[in-house]
N, C-alpha and C positions, 0 to 999 in steps of 0.2 A: 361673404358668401362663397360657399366651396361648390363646385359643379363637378360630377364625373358620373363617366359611363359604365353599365351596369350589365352584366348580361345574366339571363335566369339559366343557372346550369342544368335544368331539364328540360325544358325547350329552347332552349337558347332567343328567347325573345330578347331585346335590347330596347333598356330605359335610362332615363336621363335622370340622375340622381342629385339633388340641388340642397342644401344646407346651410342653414343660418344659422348659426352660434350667436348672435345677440337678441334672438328671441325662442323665448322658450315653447315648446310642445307639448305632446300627452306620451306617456307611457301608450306600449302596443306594440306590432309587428306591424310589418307589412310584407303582402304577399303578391306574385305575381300573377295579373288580372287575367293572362290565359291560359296557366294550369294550374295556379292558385298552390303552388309551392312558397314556401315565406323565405323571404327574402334578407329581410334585418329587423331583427327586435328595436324597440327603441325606447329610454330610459328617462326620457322627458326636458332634458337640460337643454336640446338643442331641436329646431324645428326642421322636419327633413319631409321632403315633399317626391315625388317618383312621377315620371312621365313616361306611356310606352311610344319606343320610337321608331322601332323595326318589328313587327311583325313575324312570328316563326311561319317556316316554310313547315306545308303537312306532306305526311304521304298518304297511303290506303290505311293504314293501323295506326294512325295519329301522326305527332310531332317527328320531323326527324332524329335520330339519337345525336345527343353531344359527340366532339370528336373522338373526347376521350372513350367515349363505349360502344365505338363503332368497332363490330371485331374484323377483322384481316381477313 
């Protein structure tokens, strides 16, 4: 089992991303359950499961901006 964290580059929500290579999956995406951006295609060979763990902070016009497109 492979575990790592995961964070959605448009809201910066943070999920626990879990993975088991000796059981196999379905073909599909997965996308983030609080802007529903996709997150990772997935090709079926491996069973990959998503848990949200952090919550994005909002302001008045939504989600806060990522760091990266915060301008100066």
């Amino acid at each position: 089992m492979k575990k790592d964290d995961v964070t959605c580059p448009k809201c910066r929500a943070g999920l626990r991303r879990l993975e088991l290579s000796v059981v196999t999956g379905e073909n599909g995406s997965y996308s983030c359950p609080v802007c529903n951006t996709t997150l990772e295609a997935f090709d079926g060979t491996r069973l990959v499961a998503f848990r949200l763990t952090v919550q994005p902070k909002k302001n008045a016009l939504g989600f806060e901006p990522s760091r990266s497109s915060r301008s100066i």
